[in-house]
C-alpha positions as a printed NumPy array, in Angstrom:
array([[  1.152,  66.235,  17.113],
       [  3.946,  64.391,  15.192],
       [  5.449,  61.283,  16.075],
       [  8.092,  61.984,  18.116],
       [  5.251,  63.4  ,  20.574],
       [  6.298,  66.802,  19.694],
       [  3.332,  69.385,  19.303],
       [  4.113,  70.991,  15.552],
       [  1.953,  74.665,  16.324],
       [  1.758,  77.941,  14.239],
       [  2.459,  81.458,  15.743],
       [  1.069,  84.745,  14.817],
       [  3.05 ,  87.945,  15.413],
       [  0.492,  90.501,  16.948],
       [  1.638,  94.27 ,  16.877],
       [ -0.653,  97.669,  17.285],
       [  0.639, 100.729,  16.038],
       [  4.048,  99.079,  14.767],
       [  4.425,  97.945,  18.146],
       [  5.003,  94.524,  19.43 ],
       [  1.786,  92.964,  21.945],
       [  2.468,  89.694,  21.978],
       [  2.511,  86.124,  19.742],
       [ -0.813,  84.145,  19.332],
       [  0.283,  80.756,  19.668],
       [ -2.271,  78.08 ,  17.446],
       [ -1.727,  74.29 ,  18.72 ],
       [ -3.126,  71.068,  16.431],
       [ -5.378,  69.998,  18.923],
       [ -7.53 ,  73.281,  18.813],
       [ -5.777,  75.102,  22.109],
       [ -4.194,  78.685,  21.756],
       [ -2.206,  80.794,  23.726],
       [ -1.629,  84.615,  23.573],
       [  1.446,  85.72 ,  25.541],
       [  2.183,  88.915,  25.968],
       [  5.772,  90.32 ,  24.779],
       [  7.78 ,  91.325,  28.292],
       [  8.559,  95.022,  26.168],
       [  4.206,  95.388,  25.951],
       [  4.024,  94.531,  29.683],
       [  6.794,  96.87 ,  31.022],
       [  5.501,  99.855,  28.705],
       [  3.409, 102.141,  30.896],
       [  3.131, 103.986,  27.58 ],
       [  1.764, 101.419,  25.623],
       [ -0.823, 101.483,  23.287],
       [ -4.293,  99.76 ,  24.628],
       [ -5.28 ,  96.677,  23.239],
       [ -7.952,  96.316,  25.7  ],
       [ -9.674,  98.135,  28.385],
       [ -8.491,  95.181,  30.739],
       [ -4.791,  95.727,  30.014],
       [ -5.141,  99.77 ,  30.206],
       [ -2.486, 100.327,  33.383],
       [ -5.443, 102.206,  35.442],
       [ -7.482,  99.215,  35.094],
       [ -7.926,  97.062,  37.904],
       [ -5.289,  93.733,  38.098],
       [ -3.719,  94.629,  34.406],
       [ -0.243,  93.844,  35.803],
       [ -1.742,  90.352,  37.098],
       [ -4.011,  89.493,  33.742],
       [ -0.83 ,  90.402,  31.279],
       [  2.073,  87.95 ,  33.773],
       [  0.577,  84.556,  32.312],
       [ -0.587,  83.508,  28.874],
       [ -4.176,  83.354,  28.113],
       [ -5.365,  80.029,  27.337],
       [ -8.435,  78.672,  25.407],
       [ -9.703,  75.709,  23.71 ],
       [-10.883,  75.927,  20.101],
       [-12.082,  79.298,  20.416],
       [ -9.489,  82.402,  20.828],
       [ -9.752,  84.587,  24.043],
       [-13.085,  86.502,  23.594],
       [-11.028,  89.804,  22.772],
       [ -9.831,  88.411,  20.275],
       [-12.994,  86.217,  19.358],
       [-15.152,  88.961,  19.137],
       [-12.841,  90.626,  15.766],
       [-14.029,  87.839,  13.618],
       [-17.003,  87.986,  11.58 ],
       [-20.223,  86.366,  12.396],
       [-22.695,  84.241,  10.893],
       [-23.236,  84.361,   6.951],
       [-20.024,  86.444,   6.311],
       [-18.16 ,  83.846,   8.216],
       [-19.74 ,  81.126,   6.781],
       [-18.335,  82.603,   3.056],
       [-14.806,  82.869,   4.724],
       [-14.523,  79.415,   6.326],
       [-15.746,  77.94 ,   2.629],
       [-13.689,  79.941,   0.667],
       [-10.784,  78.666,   2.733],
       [-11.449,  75.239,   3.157],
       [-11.744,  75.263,   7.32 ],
       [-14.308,  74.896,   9.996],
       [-16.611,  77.486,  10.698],
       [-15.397,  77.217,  14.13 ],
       [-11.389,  77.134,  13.514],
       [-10.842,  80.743,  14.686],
       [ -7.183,  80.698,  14.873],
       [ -7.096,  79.637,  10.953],
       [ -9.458,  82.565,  10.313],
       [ -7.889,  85.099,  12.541],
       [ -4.636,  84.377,  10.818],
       [ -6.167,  84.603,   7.252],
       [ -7.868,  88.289,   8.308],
       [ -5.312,  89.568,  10.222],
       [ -4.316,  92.392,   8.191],
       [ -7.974,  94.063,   8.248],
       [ -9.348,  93.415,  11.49 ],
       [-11.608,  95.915,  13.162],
       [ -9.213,  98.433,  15.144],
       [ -5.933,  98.731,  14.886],
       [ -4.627,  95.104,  15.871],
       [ -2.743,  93.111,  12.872],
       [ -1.649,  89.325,  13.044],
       [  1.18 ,  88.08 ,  10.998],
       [  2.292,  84.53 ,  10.161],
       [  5.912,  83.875,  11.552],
       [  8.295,  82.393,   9.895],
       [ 10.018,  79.449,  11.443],
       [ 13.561,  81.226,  12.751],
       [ 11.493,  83.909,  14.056],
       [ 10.029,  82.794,  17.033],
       [ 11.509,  83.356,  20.362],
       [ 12.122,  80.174,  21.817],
       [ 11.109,  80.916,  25.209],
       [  7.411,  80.95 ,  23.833],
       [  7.343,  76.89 ,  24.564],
       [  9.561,  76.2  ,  27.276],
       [  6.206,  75.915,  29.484],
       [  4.013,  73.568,  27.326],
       [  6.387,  70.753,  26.378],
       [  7.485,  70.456,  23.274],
       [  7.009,  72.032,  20.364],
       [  7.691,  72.948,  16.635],
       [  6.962,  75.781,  14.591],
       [  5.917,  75.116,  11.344],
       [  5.079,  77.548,   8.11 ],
       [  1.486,  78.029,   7.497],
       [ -0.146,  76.109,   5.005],
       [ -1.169,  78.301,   1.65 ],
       [ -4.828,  78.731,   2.314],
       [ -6.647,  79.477,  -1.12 ],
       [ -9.619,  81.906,  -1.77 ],
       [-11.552,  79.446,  -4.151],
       [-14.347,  81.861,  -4.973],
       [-16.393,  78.277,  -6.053],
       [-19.181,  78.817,  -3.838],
       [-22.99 ,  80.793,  -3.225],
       [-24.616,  81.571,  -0.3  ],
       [-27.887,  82.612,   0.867],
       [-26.961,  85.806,   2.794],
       [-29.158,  87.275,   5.5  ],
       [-27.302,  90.735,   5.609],
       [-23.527,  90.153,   4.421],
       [-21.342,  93.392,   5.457],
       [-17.78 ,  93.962,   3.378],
       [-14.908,  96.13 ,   4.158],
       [-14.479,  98.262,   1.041],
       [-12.374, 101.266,  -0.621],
       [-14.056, 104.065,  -1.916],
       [-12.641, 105.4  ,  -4.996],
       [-14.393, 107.784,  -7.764],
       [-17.807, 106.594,  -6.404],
       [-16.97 , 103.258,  -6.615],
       [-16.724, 100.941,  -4.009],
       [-14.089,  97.338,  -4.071],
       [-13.532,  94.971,  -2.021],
       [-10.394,  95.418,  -0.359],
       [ -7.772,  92.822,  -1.058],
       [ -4.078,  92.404,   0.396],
       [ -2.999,  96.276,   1.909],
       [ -5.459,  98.159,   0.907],
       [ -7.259,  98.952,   4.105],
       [-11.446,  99.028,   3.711],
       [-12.897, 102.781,   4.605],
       [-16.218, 102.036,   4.3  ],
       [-18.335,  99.412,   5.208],
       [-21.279,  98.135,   2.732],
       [-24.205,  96.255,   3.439],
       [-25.879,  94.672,   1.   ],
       [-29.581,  94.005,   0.748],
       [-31.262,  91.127,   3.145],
       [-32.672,  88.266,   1.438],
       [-34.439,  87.172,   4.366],
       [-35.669,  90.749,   5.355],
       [-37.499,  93.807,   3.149],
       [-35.141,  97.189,   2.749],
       [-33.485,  96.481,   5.435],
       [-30.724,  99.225,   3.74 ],
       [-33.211, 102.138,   3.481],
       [-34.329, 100.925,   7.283],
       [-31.129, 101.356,   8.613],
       [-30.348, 105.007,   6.719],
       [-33.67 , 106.599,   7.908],
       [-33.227, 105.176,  11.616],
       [-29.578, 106.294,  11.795],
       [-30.372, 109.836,  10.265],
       [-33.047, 110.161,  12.449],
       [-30.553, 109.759,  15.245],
       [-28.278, 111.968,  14.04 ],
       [-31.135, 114.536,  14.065],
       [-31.326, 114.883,  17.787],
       [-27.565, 114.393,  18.745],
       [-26.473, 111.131,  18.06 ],
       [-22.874, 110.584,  16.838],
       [-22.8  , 109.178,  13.576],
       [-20.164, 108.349,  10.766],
       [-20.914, 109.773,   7.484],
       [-23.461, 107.285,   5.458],
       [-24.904, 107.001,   2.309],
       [-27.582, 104.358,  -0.115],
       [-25.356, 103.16 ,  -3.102],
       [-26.868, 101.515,  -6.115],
       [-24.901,  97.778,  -6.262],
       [-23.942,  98.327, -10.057],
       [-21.424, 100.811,  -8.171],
       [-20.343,  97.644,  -5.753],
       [-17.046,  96.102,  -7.317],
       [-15.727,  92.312,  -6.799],
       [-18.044,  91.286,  -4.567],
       [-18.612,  87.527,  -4.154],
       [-21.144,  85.546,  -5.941],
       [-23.818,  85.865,  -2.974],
       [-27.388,  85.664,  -3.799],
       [-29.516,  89.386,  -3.272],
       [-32.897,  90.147,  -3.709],
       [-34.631,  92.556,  -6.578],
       [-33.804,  95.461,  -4.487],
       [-31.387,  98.175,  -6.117],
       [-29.65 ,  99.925,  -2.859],
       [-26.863,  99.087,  -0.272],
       [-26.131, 100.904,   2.958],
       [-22.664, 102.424,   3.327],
       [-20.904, 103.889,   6.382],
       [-17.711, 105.232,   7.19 ],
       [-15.468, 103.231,   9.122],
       [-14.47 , 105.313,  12.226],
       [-11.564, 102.73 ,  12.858],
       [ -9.893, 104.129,   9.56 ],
       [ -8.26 , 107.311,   8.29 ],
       [ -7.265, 107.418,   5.331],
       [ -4.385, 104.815,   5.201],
       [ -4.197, 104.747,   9.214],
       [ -5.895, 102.711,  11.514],
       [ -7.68 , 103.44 ,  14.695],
       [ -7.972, 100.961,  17.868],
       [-10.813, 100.241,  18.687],
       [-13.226,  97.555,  20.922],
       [-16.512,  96.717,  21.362],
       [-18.34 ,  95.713,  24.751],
       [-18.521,  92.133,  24.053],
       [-14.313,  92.288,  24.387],
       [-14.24 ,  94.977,  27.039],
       [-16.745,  92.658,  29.578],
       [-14.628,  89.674,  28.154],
       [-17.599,  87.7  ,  26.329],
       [-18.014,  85.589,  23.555],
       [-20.453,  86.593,  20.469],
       [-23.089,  84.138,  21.703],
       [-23.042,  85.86 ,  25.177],
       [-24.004,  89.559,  23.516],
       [-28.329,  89.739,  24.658],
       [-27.347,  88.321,  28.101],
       [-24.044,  88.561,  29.613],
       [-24.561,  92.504,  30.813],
       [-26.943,  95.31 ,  31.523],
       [-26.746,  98.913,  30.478],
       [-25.687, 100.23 ,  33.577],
       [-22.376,  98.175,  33.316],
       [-21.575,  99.601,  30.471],
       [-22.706, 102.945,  31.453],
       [-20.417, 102.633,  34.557],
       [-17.374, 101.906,  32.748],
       [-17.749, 104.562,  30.437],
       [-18.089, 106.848,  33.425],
       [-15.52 , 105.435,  35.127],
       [-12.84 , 104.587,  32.287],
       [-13.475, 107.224,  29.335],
       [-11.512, 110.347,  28.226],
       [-14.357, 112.173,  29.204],
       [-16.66 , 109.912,  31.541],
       [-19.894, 112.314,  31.689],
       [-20.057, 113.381,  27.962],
       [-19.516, 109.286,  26.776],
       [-21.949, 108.453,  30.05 ],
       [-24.635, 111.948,  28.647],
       [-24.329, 110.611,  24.688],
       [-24.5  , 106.825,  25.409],
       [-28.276, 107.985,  27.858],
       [-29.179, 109.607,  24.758],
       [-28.841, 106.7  ,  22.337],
       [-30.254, 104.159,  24.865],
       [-32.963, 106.219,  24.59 ],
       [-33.128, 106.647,  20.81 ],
       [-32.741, 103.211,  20.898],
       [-36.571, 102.854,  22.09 ],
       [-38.037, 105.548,  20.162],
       [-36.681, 103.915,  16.785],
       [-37.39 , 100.926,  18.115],
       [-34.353,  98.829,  17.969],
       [-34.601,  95.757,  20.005],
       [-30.472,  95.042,  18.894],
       [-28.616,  97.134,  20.603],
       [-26.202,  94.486,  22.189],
       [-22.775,  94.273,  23.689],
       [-21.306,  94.147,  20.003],
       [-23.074,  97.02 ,  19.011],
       [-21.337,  99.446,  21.643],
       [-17.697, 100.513,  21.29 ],
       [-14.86 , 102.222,  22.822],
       [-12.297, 104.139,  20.347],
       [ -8.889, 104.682,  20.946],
       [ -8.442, 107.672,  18.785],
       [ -4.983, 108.804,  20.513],
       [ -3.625, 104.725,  21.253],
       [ -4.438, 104.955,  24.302],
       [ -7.389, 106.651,  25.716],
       [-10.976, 105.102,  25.435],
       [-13.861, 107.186,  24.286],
       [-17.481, 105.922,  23.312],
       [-17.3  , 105.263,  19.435],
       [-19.773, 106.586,  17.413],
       [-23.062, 105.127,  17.21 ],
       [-23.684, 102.173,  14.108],
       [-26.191,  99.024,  13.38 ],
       [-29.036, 101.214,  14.782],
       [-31.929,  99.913,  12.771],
       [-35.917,  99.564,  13.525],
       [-35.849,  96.007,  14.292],
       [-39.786,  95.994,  15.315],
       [-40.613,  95.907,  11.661],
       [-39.086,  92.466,  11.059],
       [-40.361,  91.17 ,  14.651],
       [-43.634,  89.887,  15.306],
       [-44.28 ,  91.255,  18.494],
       [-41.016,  92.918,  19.364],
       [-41.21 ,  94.919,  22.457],
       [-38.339,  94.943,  24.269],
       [-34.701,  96.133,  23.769],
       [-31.379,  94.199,  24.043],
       [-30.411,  94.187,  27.632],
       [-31.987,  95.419,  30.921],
       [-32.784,  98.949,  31.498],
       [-33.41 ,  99.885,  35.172],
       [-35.179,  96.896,  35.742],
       [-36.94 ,  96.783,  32.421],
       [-36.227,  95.635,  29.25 ],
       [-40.103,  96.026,  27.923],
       [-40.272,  99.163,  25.911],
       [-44.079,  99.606,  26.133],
       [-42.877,  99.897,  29.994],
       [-40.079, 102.697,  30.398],
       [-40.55 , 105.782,  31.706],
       [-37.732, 108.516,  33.353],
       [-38.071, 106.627,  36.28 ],
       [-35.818, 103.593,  34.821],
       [-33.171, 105.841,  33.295],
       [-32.869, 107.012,  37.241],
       [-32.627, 103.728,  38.31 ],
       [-30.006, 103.428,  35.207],
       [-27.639, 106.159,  36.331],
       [-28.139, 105.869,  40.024],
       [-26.499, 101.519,  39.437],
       [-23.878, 103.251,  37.27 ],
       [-23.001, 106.032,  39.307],
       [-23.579, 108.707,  37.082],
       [-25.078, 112.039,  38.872],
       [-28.902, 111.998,  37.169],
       [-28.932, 115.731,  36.85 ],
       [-26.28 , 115.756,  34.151],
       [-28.503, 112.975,  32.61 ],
       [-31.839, 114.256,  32.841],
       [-31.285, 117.3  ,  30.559],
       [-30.121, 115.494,  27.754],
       [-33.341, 112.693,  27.855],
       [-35.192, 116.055,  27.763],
       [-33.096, 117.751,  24.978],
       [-33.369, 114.256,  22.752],
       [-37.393, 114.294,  23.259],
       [-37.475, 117.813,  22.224],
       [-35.525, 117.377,  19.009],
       [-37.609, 114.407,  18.063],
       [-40.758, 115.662,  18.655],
       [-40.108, 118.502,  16.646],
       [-37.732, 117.013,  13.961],
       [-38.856, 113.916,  13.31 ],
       [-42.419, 113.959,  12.31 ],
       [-41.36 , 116.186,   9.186],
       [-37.804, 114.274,   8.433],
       [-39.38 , 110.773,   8.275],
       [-41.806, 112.426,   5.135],
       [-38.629, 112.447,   3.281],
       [-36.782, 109.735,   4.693],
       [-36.109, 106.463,   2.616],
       [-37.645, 103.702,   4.842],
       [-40.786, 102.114,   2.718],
       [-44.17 , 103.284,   3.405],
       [-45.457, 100.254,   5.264],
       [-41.996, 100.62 ,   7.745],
       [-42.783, 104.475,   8.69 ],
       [-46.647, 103.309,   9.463],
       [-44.935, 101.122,  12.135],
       [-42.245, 103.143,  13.575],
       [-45.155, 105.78 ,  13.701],
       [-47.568, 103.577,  15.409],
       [-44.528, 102.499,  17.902],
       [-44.301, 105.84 ,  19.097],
       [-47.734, 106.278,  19.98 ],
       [-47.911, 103.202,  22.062],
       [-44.937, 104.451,  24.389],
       [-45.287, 105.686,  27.522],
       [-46.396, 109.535,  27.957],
       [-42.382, 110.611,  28.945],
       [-41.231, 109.344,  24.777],
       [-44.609, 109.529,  22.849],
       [-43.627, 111.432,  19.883]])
């Protein structure tokens, strides 16, 4: 705030799709408003930003009439499109802000978020001045010039980059040029954590799992990347981004925004059948997204992935406006890295112990989400099938280190009769 007792704030422009949602308002003292633009409200054609402002979703007209307000943080649908840990870490450095200054880092990525959502500095004659006749008063005023200073190293867990695929090569992307892949590089904290990740995800695939194209690329091929520290290990894991085609880009959300809920919030703020009900209820196609989202809970606890959080579910919004599941992504074998790890993210039918589950909790599942268990049942059965017969063989010639398949092997001897393998 200046002296004159006027607040001095920034505004970012946010359109999907080339059209106008609304202005994201950033205050000195840490506050921030989003207000929604009165032509995004009275579109019943609009484009969805979120599940909560789809017209057939309960109270849209009532959540879009005022301004949502937070301190420090941004609304968690907004929140949730930033980066976490290490990667964010890098950012706020390289910028010269607080880890914790969203609105300064939302405003610095706003032109490659995930989805389909961009956020534009304003300039100062471009505001609508009814943006601030509620909150006193206030001044626009021009963003400061934040620099990339690439003076600085960090000690990455597992740091994940949007990149462009060109020739076999893969760069950063910088300024327009939209990412189509994203590349994770080696874990310095964890062993192969690339060649983990490729055999659990192919393994998936192999008994009906939705999955983007994906590939192991040596990190010679990895262009302007910055100076983070990796370990001796010659492989990164790449996957196509299903929020991008070609130069367009594709909405998208992930259940942390959809339930409203910040990062921190992702092992604890939900169960399954939540989000199994609002696929049912909400999708394109409710029973295929309710049958294929049963399937990879379930794959889930054969590859045993304890990490299968609100963050790492999605809707996609391939035609603007209708939500479909996404496909699946981040499904790795997590038990190898965990002493002791026996239980998945959030609560299954009264369970979250994998040693534990049986068909019995996937009825319990689809019975608290509504879904009829007879279109679910065949597909549990279907997915055992594949995997008893598949995966034995495939895992011979899969990737994942020696010591890795031993435990992923002994894991699915220790599970209950229903999912031995």
């Amino acid at each position: 705030m200046n002296h004159h007792g006027v607040d001095e704030v920034n505004v970012l422009r946010l359109t999907l799709h080339g059209r106008l949602v609304g202005y994201l308002t950033g205050f000195q003292d840490g506050r921030n408003l989003l207000t929604f633009a009165d032509e995004y409200k009275s579109d019943a054609g609009r484009p969805t930003f979120s599940l909560i402002t789809h017209p057939k979703f309960p109270h849209t007209g009532k959540l879009l009439a005022e301004p949502w307000q937070q301190k420090h943080k941004l609304h968690p649908t907004l929140s949730n499109l930033l980066p976490e840990g290490a990667l964010r870490e890098l950012i706020a450095q390289g910028l010269k802000v607080h880890v914790d200054n969203e609105f300064q880092l939302f405003a610095y990525l706003g032109k490659d978020l995930p989805g389909a959502l961009i956020a534009e500095p304003m300039g100062l004659d471009e505001v609508p001045a009814h943006l601030f006749s509620a909150h006193g008063k206030a001044k626009v005023v021009k963003f400061e010039k934040t620099g990339r200073g690439n003076k600085f190293s960090l000690a990455g867990v597992q740091m994940k980059f949007s990149m462009k695929q060109q020739d076999g090569r893969y760069t950063l992307s910088r300024g327009d040029v939209l990412g189509d892949w994203i590349v994770k590089t080696p874990s310095t904290k964890h062993k192969d954590v690339p060649l983990n990740e490729f055999t659990a995800m192919t393994l998936a695939f192999l008994v009906g799992i939705d999955v983007p194209e994906m590939k192991l690329v040596e990190l010679d091929k990895l262009d302007n990347l910055p100076p983070i520290n990796l370990p001796d290990e010659k492989l990164a894991f790449a996957i196509k981004r299903f929020d991008r085609n070609d130069a367009q880009r594709i909405h998208m959300e992930d259940f942390a925004q959809v339930l409203v809920k910040y990062p921190h919030e992702k092992y604890n703020a939900a169960s399954y059948a939540q989000i199994g009900k609002i696929l049912y209820d909400f999708s394109g196609d409710g029973l295929a997204d309710a049958q294929q989202f049963a399937r990879r809970l379930l794959v889930n606890i054969l590859l045993a992935n304890g990490d299968a959080h609100l963050k790492n579910w999605s809707l996609l919004y391939a035609d603007q406006i209708t939500p479909r599941l996404s496909p699946a992504y981040d499904i790795v074998t997590t038990h190898v890295y965990i002493e002791n790890e026996r239980r998945y993210a959030l609560n299954l039918g009264k369970t979250k112990e994998w040693y534990d589950v049986t068909y019995a909790n996937f009825e319990a599942w689809a019975r608290r989400a509504g879904i009829p268990w007879r279109a679910i049942r065949p597909h549990l059965d279907d997915t055992m099938e594949k995997a008893r017969s598949l995966w034995p063989k495939a895992i011979k010639d899969l990737p994942m280190n020696a010591a890795h398949k031993e435990k992923l092997q002994g894991h699915w001897a220790k599970l209950q009769n229903d999912f031995q393998v």
